[in-house]
Every structure is written in C-alpha cells, then in structure tokens.
C-alpha positions as CSV (number, residue, x, y, z in Angstrom):
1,X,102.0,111.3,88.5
2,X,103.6,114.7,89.5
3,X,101.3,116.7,91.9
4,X,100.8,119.1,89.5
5,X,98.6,116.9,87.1
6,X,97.0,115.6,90.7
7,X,95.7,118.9,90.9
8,X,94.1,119.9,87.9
9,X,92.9,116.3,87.3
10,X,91.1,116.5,90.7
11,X,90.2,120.1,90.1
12,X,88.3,118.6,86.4
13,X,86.8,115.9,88.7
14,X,85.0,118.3,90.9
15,X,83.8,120.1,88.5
16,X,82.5,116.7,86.7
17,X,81.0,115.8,90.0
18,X,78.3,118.4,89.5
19,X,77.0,116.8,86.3
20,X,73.3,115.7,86.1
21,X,74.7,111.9,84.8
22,X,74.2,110.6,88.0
23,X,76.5,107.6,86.9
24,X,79.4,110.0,86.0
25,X,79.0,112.5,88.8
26,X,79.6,109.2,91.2
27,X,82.1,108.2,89.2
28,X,84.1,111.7,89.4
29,X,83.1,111.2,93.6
30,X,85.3,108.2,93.4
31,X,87.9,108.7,91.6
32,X,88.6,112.1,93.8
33,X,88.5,109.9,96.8
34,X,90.8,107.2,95.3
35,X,93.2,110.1,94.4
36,X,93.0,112.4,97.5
37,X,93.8,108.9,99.5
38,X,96.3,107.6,96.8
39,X,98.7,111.1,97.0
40,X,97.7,112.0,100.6
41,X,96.3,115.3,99.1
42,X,94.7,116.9,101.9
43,X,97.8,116.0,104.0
44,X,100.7,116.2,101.6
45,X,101.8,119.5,103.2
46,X,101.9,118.3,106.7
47,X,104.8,117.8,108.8
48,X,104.0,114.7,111.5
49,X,106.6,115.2,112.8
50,X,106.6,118.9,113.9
51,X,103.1,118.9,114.2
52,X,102.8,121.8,111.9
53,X,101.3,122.4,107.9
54,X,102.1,124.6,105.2
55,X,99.2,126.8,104.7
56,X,98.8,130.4,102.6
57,X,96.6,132.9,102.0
58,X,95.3,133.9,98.0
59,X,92.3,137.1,97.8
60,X,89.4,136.7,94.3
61,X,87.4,139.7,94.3
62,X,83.8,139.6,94.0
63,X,81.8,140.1,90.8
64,X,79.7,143.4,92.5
65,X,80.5,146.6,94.6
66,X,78.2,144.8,96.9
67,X,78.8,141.8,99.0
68,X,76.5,139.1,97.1
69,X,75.4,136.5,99.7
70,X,75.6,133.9,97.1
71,X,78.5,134.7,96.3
72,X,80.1,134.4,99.4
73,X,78.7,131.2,100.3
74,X,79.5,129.5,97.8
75,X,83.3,130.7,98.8
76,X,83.1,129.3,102.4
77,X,81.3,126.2,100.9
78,X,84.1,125.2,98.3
79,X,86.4,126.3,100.7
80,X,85.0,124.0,103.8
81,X,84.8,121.5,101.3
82,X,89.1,121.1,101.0
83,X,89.7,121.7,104.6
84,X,90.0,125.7,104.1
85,X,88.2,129.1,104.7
86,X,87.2,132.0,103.7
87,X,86.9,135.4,104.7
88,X,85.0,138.5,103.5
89,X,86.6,141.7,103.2
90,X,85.6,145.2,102.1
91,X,88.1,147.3,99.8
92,X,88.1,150.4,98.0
93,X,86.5,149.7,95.2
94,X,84.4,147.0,96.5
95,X,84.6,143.5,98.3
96,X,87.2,140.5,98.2
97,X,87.1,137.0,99.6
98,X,90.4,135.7,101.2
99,X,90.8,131.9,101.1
100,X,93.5,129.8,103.9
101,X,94.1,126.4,103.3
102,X,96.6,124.1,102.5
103,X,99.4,125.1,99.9
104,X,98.0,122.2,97.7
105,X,93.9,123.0,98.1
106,X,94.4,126.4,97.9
107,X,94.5,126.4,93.7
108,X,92.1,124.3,93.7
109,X,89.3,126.1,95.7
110,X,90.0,129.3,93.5
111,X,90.1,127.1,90.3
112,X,86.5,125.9,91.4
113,X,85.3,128.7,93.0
114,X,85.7,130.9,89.5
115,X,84.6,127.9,87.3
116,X,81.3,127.8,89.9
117,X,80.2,131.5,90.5
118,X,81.0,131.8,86.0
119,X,78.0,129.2,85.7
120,X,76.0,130.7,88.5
121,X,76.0,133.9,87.3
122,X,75.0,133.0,83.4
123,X,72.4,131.1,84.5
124,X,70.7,133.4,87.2
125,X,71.0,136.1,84.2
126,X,68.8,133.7,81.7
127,X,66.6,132.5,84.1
128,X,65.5,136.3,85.2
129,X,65.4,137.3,81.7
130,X,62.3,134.7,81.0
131,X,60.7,134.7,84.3
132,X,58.1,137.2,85.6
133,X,59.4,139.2,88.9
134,X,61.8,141.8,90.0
135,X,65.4,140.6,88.0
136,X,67.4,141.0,91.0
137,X,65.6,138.6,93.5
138,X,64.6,136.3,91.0
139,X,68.7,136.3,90.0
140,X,69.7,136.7,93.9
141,X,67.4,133.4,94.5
142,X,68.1,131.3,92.0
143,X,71.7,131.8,92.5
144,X,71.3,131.0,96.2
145,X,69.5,127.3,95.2
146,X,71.8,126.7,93.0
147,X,74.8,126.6,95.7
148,X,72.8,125.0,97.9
149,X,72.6,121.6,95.7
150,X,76.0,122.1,94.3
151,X,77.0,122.4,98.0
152,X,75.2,118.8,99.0
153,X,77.4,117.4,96.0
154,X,81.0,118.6,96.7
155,X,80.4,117.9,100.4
156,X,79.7,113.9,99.5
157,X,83.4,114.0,98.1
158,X,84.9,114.5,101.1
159,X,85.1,111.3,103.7
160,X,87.9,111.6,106.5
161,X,89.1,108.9,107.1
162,X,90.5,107.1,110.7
163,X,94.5,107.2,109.4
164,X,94.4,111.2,108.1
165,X,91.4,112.4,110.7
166,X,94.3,113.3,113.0
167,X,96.4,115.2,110.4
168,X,93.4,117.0,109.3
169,X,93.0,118.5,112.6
170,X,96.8,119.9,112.4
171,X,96.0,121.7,109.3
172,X,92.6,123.3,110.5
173,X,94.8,124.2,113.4
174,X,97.7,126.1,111.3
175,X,94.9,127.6,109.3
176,X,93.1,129.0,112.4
177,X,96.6,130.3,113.3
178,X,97.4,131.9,109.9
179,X,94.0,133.5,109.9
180,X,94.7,135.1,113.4
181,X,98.0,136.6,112.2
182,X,96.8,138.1,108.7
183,X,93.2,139.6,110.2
184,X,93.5,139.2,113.7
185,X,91.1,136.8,116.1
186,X,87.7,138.6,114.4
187,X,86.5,136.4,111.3
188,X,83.8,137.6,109.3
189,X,81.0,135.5,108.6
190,X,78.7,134.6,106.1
191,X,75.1,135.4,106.6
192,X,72.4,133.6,105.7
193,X,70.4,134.1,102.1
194,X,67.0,135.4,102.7
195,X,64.5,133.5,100.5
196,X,61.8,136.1,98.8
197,X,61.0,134.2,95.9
198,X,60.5,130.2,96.6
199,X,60.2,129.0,93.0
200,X,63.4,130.8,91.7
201,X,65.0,129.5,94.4
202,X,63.9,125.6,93.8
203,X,64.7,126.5,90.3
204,X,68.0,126.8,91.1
205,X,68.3,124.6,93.1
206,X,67.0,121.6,90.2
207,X,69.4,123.4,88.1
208,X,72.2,123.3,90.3
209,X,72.6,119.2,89.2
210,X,72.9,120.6,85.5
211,X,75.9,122.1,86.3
212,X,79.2,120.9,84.0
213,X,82.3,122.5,83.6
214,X,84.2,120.0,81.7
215,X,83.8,117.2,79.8
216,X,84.7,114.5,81.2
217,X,88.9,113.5,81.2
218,X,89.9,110.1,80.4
219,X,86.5,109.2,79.5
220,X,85.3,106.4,77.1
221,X,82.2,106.6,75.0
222,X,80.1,105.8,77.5
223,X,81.2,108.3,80.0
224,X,82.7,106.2,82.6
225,X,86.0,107.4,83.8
226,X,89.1,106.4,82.7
C-alpha cells in the first residue's frame, strides 16, 4: 500500500473514530493502531541513524477576526494527538494557527482539523438557534464541550509503544527545533475556555460522540471494518 493511500485511509479512520457506534468507533481505534505500527507512520520520516526527522511547518487560518478558544484547542489537541503542535499567530486580517510535525502527520492534522472545526461550527450554529441564551456563549460553550469529548476519543488512538517510544522523542525534538527557528524560543499558548453556560457546554460535550465525517471505508453491512 503506497503511503499515500496510508494517509487518507488513516485520516477517514479518525474521523470514523468519533462516531457514536461505539463498536465501529473501536473498530476505526484499531485499525489506526494496526496501520500506524504496520507502516511505522509516526516514525517513517526519521533517520536512526542521524538521529534527526523530517519535520515542516503548514499555516490554516481561523474561521473569525478573533482568536476563538475553541478553535485553537482543538488545533493543539489534533495536533498533540500525531506527535505535532500548534501555534497561534495574529495577522493582518485576523489570526492563523501554524502546525509542526512530521512530514507525514502534517496532512493529516489539517485534513482533520478542517473536517472537525466544519462540524463544530454547524452544530454550535443549530444548537444556539433553538436554545434560550445569549447565541455567542451558548455557541462559544457548546463548541468548547464538544472538543473536549472528541479530544478524550482521538487521544485513545495513540499508544506509544516500547520499540518507537525512542524515535518519538527524536521527532518532538526536531519539531521543538524547527519551532525555535521559524518563531523564535517564545510559543504561544492556548488558554483555557471559560465555562458561562454549563448545559451548553454538556450539550456539546454529549454531542461531541455524534460526530461523523465519513462513512465508514471498507465496511460491510454491518459496519465492521474491512
């Protein structure tokens, strides 16, 4: 299988992951895993033997003039999640987020990412357009829950393992490196959502396990994957 079709099968399996079949979203789980470990994903552009990884740089700008907290935490969260980061930045016309990881994970962070915040946003929009309260908390918290349980899913994906543990830490360390070259030793970070309206928040939060972006690839009738 060319690396190519590794990434977009693994970028439909994350999105699958999210979906509120519990029996398919572990099946997607899995058969990430098997792949990541089967192609070496997260350390396919590693060089042992130098000691050193091929990493880049790729900008998405944000949806609003404003930074929206969701927003960016759900880029640092999908980016922690494949062994990146992400970095807020200010321009003219607004605000960007800068991912670094891996050659490889970088396309599929922004794949997800933009599939992700797409869902977030329509729902936040139709959940404050039936719900009594001011639009933009009600959107704002909702949102917020939303990443929170789509966070606690992506993150069970991820297992290092004892053989790549090592390699993983050569990676982090080119990306920490990159990151000091293209913004200097600064890094902007997320803040913390602040929670003003509990029930849209645990809204979104229930909602965030009806996430799907795609039906499942390689599935049978029954849903199981192929």
């Amino acid at each position: 299988m060319e690396i190519d079709k590794i990434k977009k099968r693994l970028t439909k399996l994350l999105a699958l992951s999210a979906s509120p079949v519990e029996a398919e979203a572990e099946a997607a789980m899995k058969k990430c895993q098997e792949l990541m470990a089967k192609y070496g994903i997260r350390t396919i552009d590693i060089d042992e033997e130098n000691r050193t990884a091929n990493v880049k740089d790729a900008s998405v700008d944000g949806t609003s003039r404003q930074v929206t907290t969701w927003e960016s935490t759900l880029a640092a969260a999908i980016a922690q999640c494949l062994d990146g980061k992400s970095i807020i930045d200010k321009t003219p016309t607004g605000w960007q987020v800068m991912f670094i990881a891996g050659n490889t994970e970088i396309e599929i962070i922004i794949d997800l990412f933009k599939r992700v915040r797409r869902v977030i946003s329509k729902k936040a929009k139709e959940y404050a357009a039936i719900n009594i309260g001011n639009t933009k908390t009600l959107k704002h918290n909702y949102s917020v829950g939303m990443v929170s349980t789509i966070y606690t899913r992506l993150k069970n994906i991820y297992v290092d393992t004892p053989s790549t543990t090592a390699l993983v830490v050569i990676k982090k360390d080119a990306i920490n490196t990159h990151i000091k070259k293209v913004v200097g030793p600064t890094v902007k970070r997320t803040s913390n959502a602040t929670i003003r309206d509990e029930q849209a928040y645990r809204s979104g939060m229930r909602d965030g396990h009806n996430v799907v972006l795609n039906q499942s690839i390689g599935a049978n009738k029954s849903g199981a994957i192929a």
